[in-house]
VEXZARO-901783 format. One record per residue (C-alpha): residue number from 1; residue in three letters; x, y, z. Coordinates in Angstrom, 1 decimal. Each point is the difference from the previous one (the first is absolute). Example, Ala and Ser with C-alpha at 12.3 -4.5 7.8 and 13.67 -1.06 7.14 Angstrom:
// VEXZARO-901783
{node 1, ALA, {12.3, -4.5, 7.8}}
{node 2, SER, {1.4, 3.4, -0.7}}
//
This chain:
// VEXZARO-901783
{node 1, UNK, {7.0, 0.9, -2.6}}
{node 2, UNK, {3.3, 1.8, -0.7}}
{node 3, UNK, {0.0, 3.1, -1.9}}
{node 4, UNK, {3.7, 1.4, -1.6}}
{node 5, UNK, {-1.5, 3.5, -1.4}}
{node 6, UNK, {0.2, 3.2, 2.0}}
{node 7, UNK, {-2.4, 2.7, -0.4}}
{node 8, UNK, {0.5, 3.4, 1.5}}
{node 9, UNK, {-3.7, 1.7, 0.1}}
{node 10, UNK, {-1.1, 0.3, 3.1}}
{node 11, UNK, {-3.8, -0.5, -0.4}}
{node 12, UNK, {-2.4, 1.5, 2.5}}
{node 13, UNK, {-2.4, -2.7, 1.8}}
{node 14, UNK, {-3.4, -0.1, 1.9}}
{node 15, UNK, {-1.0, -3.2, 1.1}}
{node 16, UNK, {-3.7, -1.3, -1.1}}
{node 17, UNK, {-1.6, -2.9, 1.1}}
{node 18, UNK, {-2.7, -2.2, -0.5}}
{node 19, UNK, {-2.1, -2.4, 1.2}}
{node 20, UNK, {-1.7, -3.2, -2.2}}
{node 21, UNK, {-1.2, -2.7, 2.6}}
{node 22, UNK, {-1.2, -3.2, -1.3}}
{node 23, UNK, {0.3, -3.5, 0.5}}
{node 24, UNK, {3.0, -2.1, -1.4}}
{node 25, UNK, {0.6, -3.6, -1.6}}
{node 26, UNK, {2.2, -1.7, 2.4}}
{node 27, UNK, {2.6, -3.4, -0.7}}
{node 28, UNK, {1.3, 0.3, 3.5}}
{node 29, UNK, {-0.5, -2.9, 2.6}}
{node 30, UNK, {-2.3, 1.3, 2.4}}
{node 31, UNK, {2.3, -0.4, 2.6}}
{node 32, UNK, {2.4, 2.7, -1.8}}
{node 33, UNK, {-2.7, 2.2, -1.3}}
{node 34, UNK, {-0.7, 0.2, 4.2}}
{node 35, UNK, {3.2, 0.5, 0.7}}
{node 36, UNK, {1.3, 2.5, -3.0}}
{node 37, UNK, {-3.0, 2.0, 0.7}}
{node 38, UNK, {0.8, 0.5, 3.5}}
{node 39, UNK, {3.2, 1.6, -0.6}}
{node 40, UNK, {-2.2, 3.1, -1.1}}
{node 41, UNK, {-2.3, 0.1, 2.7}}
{node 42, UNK, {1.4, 3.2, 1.3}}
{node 43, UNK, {-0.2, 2.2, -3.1}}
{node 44, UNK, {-2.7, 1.2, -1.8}}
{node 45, UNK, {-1.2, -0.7, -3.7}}
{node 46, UNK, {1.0, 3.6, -1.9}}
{node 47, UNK, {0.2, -1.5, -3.4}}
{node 48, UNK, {0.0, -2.8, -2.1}}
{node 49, UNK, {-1.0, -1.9, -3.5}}
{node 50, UNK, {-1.7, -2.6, -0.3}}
{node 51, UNK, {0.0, -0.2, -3.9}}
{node 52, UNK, {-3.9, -1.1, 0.4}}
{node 53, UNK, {-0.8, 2.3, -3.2}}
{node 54, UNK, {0.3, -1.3, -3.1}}
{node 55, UNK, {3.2, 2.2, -1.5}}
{node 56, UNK, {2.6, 1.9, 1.7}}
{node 57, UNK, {-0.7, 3.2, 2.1}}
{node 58, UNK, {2.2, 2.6, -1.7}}
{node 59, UNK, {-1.2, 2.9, 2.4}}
{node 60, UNK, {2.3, -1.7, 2.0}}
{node 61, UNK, {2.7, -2.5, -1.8}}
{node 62, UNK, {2.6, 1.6, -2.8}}
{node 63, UNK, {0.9, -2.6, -2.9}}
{node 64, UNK, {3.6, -0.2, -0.6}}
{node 65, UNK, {0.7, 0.3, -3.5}}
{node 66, UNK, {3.4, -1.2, -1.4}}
{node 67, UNK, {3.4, -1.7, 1.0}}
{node 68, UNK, {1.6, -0.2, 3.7}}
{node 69, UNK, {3.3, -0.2, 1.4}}
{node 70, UNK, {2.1, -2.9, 1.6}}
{node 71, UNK, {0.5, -1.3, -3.6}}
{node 72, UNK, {-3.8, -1.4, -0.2}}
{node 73, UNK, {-1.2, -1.6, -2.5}}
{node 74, UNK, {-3.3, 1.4, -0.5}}
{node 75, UNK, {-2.5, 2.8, -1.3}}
{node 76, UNK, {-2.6, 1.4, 2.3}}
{node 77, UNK, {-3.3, 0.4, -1.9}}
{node 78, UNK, {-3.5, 1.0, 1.4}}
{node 79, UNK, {-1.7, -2.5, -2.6}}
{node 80, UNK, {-2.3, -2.6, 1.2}}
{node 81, UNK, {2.4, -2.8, -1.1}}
{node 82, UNK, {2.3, 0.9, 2.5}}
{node 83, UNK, {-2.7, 1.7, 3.3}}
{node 84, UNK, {-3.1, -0.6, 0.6}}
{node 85, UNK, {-2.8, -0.9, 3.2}}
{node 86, UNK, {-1.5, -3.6, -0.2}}
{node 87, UNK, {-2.0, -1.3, 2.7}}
{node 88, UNK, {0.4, 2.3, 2.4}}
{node 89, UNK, {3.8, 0.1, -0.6}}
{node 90, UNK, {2.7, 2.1, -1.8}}
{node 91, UNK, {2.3, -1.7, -2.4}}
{node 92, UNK, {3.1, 1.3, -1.2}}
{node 93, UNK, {1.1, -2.6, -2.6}}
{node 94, UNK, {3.3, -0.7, -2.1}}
{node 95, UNK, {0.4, -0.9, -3.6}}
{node 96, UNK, {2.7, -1.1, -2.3}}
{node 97, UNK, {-0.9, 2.2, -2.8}}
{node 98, UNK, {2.0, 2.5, -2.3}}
{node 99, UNK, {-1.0, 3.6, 0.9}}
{node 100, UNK, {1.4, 3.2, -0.2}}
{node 101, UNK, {3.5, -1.7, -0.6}}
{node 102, UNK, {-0.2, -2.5, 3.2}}
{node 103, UNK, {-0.7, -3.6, 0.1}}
{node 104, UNK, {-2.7, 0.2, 3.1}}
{node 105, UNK, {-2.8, 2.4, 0.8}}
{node 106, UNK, {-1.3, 0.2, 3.5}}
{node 107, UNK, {-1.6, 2.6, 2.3}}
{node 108, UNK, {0.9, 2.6, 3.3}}
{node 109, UNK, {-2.1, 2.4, 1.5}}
{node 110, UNK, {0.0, 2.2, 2.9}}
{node 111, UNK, {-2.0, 2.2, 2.0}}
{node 112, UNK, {0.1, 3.8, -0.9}}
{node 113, UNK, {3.3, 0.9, 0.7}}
{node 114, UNK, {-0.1, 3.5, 0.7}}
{node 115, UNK, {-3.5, -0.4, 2.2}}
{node 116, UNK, {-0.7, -3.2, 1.2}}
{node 117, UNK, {2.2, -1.4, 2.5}}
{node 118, UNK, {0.3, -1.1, 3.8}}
{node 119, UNK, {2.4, 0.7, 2.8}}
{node 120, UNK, {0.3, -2.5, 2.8}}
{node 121, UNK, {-2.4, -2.6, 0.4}}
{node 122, UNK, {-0.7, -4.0, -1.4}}
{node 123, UNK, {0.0, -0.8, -3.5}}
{node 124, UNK, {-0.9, -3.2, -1.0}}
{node 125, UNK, {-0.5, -1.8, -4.0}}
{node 126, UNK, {-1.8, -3.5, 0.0}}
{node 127, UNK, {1.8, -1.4, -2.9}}
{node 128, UNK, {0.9, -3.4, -2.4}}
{node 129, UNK, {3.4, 0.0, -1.6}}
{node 130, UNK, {0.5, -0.8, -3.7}}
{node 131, UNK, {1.7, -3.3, -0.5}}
{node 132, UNK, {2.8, -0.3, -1.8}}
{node 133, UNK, {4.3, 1.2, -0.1}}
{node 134, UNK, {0.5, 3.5, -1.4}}
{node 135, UNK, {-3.3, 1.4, 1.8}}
{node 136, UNK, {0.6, 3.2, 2.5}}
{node 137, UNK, {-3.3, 0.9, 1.4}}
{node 138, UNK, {0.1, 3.2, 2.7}}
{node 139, UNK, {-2.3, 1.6, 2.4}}
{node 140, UNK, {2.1, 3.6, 1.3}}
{node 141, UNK, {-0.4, 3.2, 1.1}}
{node 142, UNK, {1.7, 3.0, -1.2}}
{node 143, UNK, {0.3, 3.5, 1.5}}
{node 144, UNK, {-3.0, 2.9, -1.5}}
{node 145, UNK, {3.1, 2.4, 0.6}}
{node 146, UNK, {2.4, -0.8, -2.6}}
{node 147, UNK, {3.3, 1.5, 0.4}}
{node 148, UNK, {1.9, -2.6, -2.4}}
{node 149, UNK, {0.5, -3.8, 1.1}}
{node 150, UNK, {0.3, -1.0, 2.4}}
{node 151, UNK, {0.5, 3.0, 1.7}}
{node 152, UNK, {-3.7, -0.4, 1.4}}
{node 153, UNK, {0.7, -3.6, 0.7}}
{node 154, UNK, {-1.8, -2.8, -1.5}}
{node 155, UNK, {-1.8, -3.2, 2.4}}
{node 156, UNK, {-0.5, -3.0, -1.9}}
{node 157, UNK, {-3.0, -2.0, 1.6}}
{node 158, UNK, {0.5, -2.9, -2.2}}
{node 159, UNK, {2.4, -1.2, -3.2}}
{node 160, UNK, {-0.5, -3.4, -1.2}}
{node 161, UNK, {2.6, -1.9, -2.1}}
{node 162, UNK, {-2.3, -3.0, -2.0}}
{node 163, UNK, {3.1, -2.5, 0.3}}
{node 164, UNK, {-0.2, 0.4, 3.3}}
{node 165, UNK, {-3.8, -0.6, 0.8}}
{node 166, UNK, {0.4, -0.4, 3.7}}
{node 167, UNK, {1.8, 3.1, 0.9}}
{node 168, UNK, {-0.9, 3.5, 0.5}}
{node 169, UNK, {2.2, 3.4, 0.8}}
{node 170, UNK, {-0.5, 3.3, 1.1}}
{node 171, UNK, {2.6, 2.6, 0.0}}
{node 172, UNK, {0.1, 3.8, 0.4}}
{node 173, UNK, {2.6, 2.7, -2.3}}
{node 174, UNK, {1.0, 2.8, 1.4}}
{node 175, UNK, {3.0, 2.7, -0.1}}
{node 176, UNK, {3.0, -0.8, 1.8}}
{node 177, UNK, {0.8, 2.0, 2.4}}
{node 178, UNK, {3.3, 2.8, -0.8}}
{node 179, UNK, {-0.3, -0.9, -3.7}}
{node 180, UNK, {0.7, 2.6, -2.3}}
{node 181, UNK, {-0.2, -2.4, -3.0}}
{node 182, UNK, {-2.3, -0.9, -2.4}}
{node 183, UNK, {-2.7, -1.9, 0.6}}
{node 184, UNK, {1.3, -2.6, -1.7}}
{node 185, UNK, {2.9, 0.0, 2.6}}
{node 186, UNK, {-1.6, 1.2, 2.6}}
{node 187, UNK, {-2.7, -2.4, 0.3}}
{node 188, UNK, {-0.9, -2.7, 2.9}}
{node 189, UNK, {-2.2, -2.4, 0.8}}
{node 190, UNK, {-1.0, -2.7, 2.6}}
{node 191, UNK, {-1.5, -3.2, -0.8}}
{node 192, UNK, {-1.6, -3.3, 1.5}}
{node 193, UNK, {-2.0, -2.4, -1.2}}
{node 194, UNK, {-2.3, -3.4, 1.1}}
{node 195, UNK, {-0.1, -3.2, -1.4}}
{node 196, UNK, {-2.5, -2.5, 1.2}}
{node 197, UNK, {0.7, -3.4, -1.3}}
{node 198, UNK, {-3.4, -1.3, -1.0}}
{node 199, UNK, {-1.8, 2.9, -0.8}}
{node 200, UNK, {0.5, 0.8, -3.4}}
{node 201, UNK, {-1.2, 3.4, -0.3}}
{node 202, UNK, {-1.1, -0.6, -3.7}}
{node 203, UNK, {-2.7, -2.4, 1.2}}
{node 204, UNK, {-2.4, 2.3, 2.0}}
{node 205, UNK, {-0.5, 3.3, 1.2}}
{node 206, UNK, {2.2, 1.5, 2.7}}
{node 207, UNK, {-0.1, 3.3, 2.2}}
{node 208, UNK, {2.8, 2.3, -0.6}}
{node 209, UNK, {0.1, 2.2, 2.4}}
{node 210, UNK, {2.3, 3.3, 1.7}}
{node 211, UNK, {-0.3, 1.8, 3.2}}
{node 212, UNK, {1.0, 3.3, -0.1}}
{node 213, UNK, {0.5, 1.9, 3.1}}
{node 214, UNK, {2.0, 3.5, 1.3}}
{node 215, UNK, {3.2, -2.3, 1.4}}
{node 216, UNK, {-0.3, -3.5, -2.0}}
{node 217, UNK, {-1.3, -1.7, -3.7}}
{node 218, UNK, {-1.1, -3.7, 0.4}}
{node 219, UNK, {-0.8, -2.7, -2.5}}
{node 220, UNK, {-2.3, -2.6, 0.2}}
{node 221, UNK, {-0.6, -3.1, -2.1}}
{node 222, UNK, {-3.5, -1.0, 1.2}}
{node 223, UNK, {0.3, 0.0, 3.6}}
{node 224, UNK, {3.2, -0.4, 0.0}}
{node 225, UNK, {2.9, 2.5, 0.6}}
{node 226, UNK, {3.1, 0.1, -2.0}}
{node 227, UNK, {1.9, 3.2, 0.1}}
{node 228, UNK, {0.2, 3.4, 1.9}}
{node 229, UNK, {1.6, 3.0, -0.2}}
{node 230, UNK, {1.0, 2.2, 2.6}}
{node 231, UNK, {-0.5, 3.7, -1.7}}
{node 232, UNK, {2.5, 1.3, 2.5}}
{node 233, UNK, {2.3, -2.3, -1.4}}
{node 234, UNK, {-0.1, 1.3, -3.3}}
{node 235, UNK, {2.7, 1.8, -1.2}}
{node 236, UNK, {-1.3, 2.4, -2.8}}
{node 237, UNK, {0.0, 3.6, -1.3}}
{node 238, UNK, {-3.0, 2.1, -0.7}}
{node 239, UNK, {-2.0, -1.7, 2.5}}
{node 240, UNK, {-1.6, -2.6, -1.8}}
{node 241, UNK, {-3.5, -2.0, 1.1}}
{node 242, UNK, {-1.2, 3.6, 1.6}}
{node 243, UNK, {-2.7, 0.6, -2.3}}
{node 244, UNK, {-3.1, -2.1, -1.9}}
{node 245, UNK, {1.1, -2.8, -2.6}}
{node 246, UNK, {-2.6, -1.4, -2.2}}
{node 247, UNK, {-0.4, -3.4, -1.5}}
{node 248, UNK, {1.8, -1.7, -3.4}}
{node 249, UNK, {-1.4, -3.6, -1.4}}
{node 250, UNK, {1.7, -1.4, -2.7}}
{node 251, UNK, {1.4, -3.2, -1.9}}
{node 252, UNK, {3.7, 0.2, -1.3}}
{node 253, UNK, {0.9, -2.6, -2.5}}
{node 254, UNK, {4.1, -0.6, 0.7}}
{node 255, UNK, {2.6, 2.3, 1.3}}
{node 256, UNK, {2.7, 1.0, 2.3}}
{node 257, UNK, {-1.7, -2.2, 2.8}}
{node 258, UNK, {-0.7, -3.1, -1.2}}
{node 259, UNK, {0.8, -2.3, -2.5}}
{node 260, UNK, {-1.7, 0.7, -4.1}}
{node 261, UNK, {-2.6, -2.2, -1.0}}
{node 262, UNK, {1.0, -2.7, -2.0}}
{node 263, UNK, {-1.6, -3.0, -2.1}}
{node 264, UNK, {-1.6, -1.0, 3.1}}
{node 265, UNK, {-1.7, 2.7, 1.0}}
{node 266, UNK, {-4.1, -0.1, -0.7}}
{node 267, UNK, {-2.0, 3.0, -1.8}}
{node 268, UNK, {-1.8, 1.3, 0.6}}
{node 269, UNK, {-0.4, 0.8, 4.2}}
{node 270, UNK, {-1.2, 2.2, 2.7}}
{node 271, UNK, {0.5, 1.6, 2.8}}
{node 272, UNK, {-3.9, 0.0, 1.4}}
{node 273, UNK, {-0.9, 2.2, 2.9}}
{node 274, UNK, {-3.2, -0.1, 1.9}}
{node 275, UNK, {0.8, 3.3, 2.1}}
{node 276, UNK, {1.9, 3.0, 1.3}}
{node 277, UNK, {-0.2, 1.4, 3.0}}
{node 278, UNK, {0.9, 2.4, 2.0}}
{node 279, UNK, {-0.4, 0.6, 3.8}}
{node 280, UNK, {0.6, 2.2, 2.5}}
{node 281, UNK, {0.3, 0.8, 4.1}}
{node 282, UNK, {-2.7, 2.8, 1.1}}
//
């Protein structure tokens, strides 16, 4: 989920974790449950939420409150109209609506961002995509030390565009290398995607998942991979992806990378989770 600000506090970080182990509603064949789960069979549980209480933990999410960037359409609220947990699942959901000066309302949180973050390991969302063009749904990770994007690089597990419901992407921003710029011109990023014709990803709930090791990042969609990255091969400034990241959900409405919503486009809708988790190698 691009960012085009640039702050310039360093903020000091420790990294806190936490563990909440409980069972999880699954829409997954059995067959790619199987297979999804044994991607993770050599880390270890060290956090995750299962949204099995019946509101939002804020000892460990922060509500976004406000506009974005990348021209989007929306205002973040915390109000129940736009987050909330339903049956075991969190739903982040967009409405056409005048507010605060915007057309839409929707909702992004993210785990503390000065404490509660993760470096290396698997991170995984079991998620359904809204339906509809103009919707930009993200799960990402963002660096706890925060030197001014995207200095401290930026991995994007998943971006959805809803007019394209059988395609995801995953990306990573970073500082070019020998830039001297701003970070406007100075930034990079590298991109892949995977489209599976016949699995619309607006239907059910799918695993988005990253592997994030000392030499490589690698994407999965289910059991399947669809991108990695070489960190060797990254050619940055400021040594990005050295330190913990924690976790960003949220549900644009339009912007720089997709198409606006238009008379087609069905209010309200949601980006439902049933979990986040993290795991990691002893």
């Amino acid at each position: 989920m691009r960012r085009i600000f640039d702050l310039t506090i360093i903020i000091s970080f420790i990294i806190a974790t936490a563990s909440v182990q409980a069972q999880s509603n699954s829409n997954l064949n059995p067959s790619q449950e199987t297979e999804t789960k044994n991607k993770a069979t050599e880390y270890s549980l060290v956090w995750s939420d299962e949204f099995n209480n019946s509101s939002i933990d804020t000892t460990v999410w922060n509500f976004w409150e406000g506009t974005a960037y990348n021209n989007e359409l929306q205002y973040y609220t915390d109000r129940p109209e736009n987050i909330f947990i339903e049956d075991g699942k969190l739903h982040i959901r967009a409405q056409k609506e005048d507010y605060e000066g915007m057309d839409y309302t929707s909702a992004r949180i993210s785990t503390d961002s000065t404490s509660i973050g993760w470096k290396h390991g698997r991170f995984e969302a079991k998620i359904q995509m809204p339906d509809g063009k103009g919707f930009w749904p993200a799960f990402w990770l963002m660096p706890i030390r925060d030197i001014g994007w995207p200095r401290g690089g930026e991995i994007d597990i998943m971006e959805f565009r809803g007019n394209e419901p059988y395609t995801t992407t995953g990306a990573i921003h970073f500082y070019r290398e020998g830039c001297e710029g701003s970070s406007v011109e100075c930034r990079k990023y590298i991109t892949d995607s995977i489209t599976q014709p016949g699995t619309n990803l607006t239907d059910s709930f799918h695993i988005y998942a990253l592997e994030w090791t000392e030499d490589e990042l690698v994407w999965y969609l289910d059991d399947t991979e669809f991108m990695t990255i070489e960190l060797n091969d990254v050619k940055a400034e400021f040594n990005p992806f050295s330190t913990p990241f924690y976790i960003i959900l949220n549900l644009a409405v339009g912007g720089d990378f997709l198409d606006n919503p238009d008379e087609t486009t069905p209010f309200p809708q949601s980006l439902v989770v049933d979990y986040v988790r993290v795991y990691q190698k002893e």
